[in-house]
MIPAVO-374194 format. One record per residue: residue number from 1; residue in one letter; x, y, z of N, C-alpha, C in turn. Coordinates in nm, 3 decimals. Each point is the difference from the previous one (the first is absolute). Example, Ala and Ser with C-alpha at 12.3 -4.5 7.8 and 13.67 -1.06 7.14 Angstrom:
<atom k="1" r="A" n_east="1.319" n_north="-0.569" n_up="0.780" ca_east="-0.089" ca_north="0.119" ca_up="0.000" c_east="0.090" c_north="0.120" c_up="0.000"/>
<atom k="2" r="S" n_east="-0.035" n_north="0.105" n_up="-0.072" ca_east="0.082" ca_north="0.119" ca_up="0.006" c_east="-0.077" c_north="0.109" c_up="0.073"/>
***
This chain:
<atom k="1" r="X" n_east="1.174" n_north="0.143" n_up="-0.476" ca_east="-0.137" ca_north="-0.042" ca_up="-0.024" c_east="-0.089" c_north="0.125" c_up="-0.002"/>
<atom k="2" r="X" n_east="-0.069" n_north="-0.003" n_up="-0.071" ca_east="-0.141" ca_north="0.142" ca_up="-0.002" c_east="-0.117" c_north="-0.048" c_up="0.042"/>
<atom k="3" r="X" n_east="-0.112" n_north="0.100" n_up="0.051" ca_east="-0.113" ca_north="-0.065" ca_up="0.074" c_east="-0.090" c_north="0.111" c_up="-0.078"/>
<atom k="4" r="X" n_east="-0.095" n_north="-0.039" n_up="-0.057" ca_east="-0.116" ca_north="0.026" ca_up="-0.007" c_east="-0.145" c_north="-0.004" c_up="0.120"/>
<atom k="5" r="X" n_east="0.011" n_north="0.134" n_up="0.038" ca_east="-0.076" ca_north="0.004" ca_up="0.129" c_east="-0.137" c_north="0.075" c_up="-0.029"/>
<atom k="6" r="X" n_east="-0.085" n_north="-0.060" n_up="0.033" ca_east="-0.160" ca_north="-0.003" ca_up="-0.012" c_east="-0.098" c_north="0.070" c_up="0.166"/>
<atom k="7" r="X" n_east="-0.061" n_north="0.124" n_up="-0.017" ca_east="-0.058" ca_north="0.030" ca_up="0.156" c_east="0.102" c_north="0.075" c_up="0.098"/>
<atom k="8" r="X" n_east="-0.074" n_north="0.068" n_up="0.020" ca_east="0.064" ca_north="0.108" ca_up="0.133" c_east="0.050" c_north="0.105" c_up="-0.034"/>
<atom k="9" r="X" n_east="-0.073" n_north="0.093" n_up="0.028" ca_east="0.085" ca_north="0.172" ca_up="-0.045" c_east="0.078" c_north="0.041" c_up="0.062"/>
<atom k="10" r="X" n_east="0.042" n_north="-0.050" n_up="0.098" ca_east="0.150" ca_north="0.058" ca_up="0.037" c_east="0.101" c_north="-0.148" c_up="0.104"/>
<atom k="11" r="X" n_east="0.112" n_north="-0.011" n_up="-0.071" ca_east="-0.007" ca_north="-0.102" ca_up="-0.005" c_east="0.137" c_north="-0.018" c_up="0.176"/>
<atom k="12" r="X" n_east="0.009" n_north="0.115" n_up="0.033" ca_east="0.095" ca_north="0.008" ca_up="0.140" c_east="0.169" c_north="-0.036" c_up="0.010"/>
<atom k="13" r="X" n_east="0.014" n_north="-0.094" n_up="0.026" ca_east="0.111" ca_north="-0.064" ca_up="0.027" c_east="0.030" c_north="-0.130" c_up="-0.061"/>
<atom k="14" r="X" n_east="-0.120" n_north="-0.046" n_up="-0.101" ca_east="-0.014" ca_north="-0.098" ca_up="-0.103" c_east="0.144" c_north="-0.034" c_up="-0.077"/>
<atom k="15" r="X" n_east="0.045" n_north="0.172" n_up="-0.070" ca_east="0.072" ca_north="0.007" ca_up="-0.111" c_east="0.141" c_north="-0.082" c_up="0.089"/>
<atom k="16" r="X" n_east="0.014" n_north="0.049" n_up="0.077" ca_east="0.142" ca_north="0.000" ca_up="0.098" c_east="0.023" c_north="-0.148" c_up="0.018"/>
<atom k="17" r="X" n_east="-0.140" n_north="-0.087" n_up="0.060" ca_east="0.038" ca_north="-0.141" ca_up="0.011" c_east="0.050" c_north="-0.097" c_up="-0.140"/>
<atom k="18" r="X" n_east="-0.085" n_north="0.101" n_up="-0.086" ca_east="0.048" ca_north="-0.092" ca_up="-0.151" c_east="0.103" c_north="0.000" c_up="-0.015"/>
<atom k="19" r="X" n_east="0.072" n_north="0.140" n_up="0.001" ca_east="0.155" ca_north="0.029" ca_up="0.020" c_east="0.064" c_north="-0.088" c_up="0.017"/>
<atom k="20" r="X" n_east="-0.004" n_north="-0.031" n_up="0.119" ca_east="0.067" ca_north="-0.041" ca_up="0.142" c_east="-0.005" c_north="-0.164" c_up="-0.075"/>
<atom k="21" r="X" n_east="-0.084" n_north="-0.026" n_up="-0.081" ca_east="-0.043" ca_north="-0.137" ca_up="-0.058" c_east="0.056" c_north="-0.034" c_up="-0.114"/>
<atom k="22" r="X" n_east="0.033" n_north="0.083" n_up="-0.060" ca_east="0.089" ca_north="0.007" ca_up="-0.157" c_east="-0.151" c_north="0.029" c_up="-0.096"/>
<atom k="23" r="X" n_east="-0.100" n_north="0.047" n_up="0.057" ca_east="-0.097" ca_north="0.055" ca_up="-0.132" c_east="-0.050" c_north="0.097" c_up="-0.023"/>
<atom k="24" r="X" n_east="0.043" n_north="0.017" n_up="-0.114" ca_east="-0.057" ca_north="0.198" ca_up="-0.053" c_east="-0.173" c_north="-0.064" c_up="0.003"/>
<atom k="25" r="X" n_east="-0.030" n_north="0.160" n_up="-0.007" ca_east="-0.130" ca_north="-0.003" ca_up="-0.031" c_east="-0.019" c_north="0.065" c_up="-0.165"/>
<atom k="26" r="X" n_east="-0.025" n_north="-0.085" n_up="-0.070" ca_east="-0.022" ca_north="0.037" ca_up="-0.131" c_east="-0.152" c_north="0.060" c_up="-0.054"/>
<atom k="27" r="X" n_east="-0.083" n_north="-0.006" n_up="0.064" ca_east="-0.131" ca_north="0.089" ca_up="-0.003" c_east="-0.077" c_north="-0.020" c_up="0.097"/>
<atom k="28" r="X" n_east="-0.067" n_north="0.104" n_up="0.082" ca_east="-0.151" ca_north="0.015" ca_up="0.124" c_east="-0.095" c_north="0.016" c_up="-0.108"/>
<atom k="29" r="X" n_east="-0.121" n_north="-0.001" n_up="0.013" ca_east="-0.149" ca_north="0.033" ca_up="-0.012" c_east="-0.057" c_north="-0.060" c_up="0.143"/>
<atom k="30" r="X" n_east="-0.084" n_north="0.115" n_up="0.014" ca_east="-0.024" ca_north="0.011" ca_up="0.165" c_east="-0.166" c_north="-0.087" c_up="-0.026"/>
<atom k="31" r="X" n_east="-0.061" n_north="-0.005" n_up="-0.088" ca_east="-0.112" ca_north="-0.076" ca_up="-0.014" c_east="-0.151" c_north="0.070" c_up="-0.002"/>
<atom k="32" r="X" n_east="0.057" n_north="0.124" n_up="0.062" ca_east="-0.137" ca_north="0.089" ca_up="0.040" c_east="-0.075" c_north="0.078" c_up="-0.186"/>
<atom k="33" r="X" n_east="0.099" n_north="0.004" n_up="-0.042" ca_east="-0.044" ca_north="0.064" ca_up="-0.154" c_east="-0.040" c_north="-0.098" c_up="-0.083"/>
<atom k="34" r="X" n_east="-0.129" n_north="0.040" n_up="-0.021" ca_east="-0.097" ca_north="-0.115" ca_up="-0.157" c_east="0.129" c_north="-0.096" c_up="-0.061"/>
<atom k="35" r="X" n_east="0.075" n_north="0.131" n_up="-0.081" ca_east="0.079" ca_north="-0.076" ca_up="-0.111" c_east="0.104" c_north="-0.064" c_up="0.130"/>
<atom k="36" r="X" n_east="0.051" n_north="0.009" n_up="0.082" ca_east="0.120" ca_north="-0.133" ca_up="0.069" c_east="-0.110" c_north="-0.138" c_up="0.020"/>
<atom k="37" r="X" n_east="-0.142" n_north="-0.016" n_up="-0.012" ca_east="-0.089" ca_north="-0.061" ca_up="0.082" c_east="-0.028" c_north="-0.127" c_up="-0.164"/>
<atom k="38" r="X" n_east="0.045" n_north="0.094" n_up="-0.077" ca_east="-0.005" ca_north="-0.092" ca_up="-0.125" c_east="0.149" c_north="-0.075" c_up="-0.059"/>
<atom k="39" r="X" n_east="-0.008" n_north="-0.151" n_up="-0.043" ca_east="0.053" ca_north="-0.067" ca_up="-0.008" c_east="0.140" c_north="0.070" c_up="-0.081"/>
<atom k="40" r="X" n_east="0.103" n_north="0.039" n_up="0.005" ca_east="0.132" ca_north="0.032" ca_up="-0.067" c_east="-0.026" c_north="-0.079" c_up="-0.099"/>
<atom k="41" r="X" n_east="0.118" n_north="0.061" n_up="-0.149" ca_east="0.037" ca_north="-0.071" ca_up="-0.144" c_east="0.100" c_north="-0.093" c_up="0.057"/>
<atom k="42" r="X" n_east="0.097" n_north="-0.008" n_up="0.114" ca_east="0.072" ca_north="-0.081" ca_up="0.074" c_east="0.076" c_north="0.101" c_up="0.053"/>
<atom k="43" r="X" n_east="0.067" n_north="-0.120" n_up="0.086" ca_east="0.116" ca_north="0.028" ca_up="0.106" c_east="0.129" c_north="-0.001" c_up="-0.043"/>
<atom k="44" r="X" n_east="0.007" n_north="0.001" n_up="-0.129" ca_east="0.163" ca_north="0.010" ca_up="-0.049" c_east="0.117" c_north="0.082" c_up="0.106"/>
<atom k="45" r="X" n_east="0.105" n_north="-0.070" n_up="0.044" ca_east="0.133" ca_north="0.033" ca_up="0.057" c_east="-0.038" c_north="-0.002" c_up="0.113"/>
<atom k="46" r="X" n_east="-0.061" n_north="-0.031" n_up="0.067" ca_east="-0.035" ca_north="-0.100" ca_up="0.143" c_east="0.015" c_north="-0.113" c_up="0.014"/>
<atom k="47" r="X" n_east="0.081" n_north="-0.061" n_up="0.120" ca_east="0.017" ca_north="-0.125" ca_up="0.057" c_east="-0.114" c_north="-0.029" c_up="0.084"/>
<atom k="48" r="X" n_east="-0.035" n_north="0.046" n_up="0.066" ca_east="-0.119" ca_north="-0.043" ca_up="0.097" c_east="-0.111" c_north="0.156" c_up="0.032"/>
<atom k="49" r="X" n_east="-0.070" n_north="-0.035" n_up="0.042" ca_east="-0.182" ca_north="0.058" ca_up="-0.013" c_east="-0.020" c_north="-0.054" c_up="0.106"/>
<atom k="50" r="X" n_east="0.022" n_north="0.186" n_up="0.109" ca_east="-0.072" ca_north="-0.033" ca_up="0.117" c_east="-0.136" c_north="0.072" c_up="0.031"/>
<atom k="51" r="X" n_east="-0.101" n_north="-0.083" n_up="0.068" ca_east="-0.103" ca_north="0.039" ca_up="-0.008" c_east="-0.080" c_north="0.081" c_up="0.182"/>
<atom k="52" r="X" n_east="-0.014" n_north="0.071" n_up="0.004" ca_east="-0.028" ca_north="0.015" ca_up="0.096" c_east="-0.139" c_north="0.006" c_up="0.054"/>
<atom k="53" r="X" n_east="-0.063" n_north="-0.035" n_up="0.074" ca_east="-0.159" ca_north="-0.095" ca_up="-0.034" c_east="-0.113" c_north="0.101" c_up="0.091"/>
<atom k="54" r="X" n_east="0.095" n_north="0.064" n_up="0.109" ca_east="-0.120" ca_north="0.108" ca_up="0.031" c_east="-0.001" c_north="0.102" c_up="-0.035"/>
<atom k="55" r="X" n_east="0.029" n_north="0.022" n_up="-0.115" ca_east="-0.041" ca_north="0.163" ca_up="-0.086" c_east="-0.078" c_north="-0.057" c_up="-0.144"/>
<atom k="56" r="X" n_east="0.024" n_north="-0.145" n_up="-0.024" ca_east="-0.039" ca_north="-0.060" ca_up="-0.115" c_east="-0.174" c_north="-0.062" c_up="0.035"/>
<atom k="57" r="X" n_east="-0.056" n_north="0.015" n_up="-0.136" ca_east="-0.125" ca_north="-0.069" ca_up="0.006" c_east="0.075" c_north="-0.160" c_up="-0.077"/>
<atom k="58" r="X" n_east="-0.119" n_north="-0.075" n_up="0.015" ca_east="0.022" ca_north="-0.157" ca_up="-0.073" c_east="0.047" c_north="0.006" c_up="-0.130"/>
<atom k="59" r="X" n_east="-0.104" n_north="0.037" n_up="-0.099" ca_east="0.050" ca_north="0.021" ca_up="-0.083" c_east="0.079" c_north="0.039" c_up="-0.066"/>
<atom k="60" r="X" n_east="0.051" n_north="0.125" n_up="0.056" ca_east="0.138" ca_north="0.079" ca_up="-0.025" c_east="0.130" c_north="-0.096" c_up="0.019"/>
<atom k="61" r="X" n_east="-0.005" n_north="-0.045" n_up="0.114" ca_east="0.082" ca_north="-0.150" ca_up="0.041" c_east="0.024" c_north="-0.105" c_up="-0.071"/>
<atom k="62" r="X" n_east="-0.163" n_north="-0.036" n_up="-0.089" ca_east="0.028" ca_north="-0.156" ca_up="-0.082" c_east="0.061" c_north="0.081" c_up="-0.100"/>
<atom k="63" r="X" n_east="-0.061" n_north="0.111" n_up="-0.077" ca_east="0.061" ca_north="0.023" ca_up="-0.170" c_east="0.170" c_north="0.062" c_up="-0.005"/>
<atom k="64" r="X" n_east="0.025" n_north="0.023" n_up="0.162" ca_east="0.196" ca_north="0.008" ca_up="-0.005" c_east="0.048" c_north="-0.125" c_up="0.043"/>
<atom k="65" r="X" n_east="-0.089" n_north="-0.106" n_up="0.066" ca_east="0.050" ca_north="-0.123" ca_up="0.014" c_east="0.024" c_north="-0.119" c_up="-0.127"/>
<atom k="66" r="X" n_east="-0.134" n_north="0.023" n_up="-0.058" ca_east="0.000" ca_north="-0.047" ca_up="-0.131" c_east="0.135" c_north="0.051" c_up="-0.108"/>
<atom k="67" r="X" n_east="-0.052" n_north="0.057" n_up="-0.007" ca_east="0.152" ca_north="0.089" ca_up="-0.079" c_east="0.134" c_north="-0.022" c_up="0.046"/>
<atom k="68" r="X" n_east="0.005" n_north="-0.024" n_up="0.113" ca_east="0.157" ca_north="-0.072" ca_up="0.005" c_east="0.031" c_north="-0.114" c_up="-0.001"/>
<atom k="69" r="X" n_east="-0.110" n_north="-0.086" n_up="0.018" ca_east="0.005" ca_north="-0.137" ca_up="-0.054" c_east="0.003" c_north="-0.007" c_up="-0.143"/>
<atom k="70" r="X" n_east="-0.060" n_north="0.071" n_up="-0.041" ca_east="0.023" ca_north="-0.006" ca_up="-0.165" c_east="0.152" c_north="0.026" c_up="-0.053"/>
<atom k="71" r="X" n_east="0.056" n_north="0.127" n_up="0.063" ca_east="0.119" ca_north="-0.012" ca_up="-0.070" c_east="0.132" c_north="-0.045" c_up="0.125"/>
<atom k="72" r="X" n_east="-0.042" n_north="-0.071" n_up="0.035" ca_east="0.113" ca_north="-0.124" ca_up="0.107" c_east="0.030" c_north="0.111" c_up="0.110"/>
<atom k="73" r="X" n_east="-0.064" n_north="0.079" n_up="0.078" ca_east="0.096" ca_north="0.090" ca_up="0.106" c_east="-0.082" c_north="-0.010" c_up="0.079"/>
<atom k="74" r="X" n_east="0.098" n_north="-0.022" n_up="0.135" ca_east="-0.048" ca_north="-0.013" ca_up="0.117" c_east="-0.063" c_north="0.072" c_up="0.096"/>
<atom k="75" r="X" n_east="-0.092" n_north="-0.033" n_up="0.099" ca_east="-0.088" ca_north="0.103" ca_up="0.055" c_east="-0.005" c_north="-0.018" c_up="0.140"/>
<atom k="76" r="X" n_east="-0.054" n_north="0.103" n_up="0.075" ca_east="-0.048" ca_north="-0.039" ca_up="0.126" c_east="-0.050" c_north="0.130" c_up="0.099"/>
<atom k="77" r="X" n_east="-0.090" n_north="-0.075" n_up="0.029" ca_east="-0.129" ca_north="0.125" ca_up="0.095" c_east="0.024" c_north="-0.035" c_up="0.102"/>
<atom k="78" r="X" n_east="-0.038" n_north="0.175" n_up="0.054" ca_east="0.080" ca_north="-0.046" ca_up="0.138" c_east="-0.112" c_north="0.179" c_up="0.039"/>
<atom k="79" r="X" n_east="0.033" n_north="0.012" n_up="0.154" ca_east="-0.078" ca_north="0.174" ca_up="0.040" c_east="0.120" c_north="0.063" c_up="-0.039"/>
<atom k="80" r="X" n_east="-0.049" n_north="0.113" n_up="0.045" ca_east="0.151" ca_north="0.090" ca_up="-0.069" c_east="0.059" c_north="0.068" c_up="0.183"/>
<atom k="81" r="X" n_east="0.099" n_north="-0.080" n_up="-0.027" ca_east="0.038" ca_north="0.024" ca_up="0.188" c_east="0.128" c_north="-0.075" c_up="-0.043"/>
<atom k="82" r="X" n_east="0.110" n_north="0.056" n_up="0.076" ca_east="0.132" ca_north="-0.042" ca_up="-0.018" c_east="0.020" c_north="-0.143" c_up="0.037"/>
<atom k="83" r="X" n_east="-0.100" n_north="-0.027" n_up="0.093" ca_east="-0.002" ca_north="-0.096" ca_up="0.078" c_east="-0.032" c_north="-0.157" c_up="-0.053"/>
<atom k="84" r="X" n_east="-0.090" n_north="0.050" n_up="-0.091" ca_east="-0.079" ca_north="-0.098" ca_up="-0.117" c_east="0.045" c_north="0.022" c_up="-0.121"/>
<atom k="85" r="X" n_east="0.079" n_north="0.061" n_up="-0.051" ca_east="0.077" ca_north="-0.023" ca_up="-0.122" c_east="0.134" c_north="-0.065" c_up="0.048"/>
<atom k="86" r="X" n_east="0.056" n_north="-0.006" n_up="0.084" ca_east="0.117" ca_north="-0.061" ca_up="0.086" c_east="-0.010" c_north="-0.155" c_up="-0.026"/>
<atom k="87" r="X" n_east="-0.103" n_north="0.014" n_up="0.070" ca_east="-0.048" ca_north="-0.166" ca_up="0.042" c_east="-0.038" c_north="-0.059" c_up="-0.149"/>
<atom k="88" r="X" n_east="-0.063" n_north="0.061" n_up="-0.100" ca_east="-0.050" ca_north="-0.049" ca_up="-0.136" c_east="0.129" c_north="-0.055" c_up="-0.093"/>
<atom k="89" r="X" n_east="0.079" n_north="0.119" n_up="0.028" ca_east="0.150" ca_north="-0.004" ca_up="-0.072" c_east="0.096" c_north="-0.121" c_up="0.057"/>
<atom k="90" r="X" n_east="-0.005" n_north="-0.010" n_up="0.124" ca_east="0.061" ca_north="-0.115" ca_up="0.047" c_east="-0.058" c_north="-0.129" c_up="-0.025"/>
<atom k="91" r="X" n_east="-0.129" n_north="-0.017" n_up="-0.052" ca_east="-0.114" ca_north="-0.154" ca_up="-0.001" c_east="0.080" c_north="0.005" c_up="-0.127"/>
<atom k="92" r="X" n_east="0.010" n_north="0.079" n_up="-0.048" ca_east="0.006" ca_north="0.012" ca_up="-0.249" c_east="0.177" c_north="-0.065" c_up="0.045"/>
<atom k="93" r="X" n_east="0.064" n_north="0.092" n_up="0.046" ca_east="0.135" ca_north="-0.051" ca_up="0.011" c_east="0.024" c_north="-0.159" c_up="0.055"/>
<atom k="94" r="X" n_east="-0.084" n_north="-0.062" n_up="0.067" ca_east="0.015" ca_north="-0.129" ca_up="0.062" c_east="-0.048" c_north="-0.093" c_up="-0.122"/>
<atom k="95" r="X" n_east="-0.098" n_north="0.068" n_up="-0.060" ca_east="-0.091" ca_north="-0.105" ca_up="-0.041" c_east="0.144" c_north="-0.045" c_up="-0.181"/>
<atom k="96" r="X" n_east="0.068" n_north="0.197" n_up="-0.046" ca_east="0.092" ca_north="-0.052" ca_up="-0.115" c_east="0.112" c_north="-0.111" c_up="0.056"/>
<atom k="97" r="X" n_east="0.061" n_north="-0.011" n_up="0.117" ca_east="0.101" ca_north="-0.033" ca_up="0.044" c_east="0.049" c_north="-0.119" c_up="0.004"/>
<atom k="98" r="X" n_east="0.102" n_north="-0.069" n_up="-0.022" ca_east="0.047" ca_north="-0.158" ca_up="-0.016" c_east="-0.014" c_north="-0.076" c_up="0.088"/>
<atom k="99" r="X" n_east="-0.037" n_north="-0.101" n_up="0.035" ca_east="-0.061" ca_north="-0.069" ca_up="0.141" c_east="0.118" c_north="-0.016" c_up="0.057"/>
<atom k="100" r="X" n_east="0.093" n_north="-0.007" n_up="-0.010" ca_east="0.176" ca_north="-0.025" ca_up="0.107" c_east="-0.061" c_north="0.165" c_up="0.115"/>
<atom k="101" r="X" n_east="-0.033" n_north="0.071" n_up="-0.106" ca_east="-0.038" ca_north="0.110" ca_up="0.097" c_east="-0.083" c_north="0.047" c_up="0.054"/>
<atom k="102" r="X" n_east="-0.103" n_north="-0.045" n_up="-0.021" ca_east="-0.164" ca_north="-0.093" ca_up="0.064" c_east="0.052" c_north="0.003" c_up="0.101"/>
<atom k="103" r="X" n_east="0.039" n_north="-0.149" n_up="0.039" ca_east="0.085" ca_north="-0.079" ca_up="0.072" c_east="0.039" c_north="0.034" c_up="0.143"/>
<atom k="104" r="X" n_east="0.105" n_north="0.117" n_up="-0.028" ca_east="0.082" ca_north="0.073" ca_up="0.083" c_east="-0.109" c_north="0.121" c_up="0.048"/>
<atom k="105" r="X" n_east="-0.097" n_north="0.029" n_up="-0.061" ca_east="-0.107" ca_north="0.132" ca_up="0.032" c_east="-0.030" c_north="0.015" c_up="0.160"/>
<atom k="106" r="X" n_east="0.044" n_north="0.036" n_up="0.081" ca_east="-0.053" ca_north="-0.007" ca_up="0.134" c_east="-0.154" c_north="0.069" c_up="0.029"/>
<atom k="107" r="X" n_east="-0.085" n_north="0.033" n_up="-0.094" ca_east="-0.138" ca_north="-0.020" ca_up="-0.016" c_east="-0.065" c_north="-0.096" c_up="-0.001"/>
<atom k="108" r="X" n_east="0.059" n_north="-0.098" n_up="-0.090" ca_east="-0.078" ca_north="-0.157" ca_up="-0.025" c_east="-0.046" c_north="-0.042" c_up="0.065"/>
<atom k="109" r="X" n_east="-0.105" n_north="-0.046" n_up="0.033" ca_east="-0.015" ca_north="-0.093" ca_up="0.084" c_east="0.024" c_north="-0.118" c_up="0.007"/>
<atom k="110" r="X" n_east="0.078" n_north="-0.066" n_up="0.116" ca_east="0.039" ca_north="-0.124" ca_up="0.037" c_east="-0.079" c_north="-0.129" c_up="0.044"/>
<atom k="111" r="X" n_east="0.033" n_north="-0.125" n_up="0.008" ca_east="-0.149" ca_north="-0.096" ca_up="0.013" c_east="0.129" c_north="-0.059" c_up="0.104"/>
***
């Protein structure tokens, strides 16, 4: 899988968890430069568009959010902390997953 990653100039120990996740990183723009702040021609050869929300203004946020709704790829904002891309990556992974394995999730909550 490739990630299109949006915000943060240096991105730490980010790259390593994607790794560790099965996803390259197929392009950064850190958000701080005019032209990253303007809407891309697209996201071609990306699976998912992660957004990272405290280096991002709103706008910068809707016109890469917009844009991946437009061409079907998945997204998700999150701070940029190992901690919160962890937890984001695990909600996206629950939410693709077949309910037999719902089910069995020892997260779920039980009634």
């Amino acid at each position: 899988m490739n990630a299109y990653l949006v915000g943060a100039d240096v991105l730490g120990s980010i790259p390593d968890l994607l790794a560790q996740r099965g996803i390259r990183i197929h392009h950064h723009v850190s958000g701080r430069n005019a032209a990253h702040q303007r809407r891309p021609a697209s996201l071609r050869g990306a699976d998912l568009l992660i957004l990272f929300t405290d280096f991002l203004s709103h706008n910068v946020m809707r016109a890469y959010r917009e844009l991946a709704q437009e061409e079907d790829i998945q997204f998700l904002a999150c701070r940029r902390s190992v901690c919160a891309l962890s937890q984001s990556l695990d909600k996206l992974a629950c939410s693709k997953s077949d309910s037999a394995r719902c089910d069995a999730c020892p997260k779920r909550k039980r009634k």
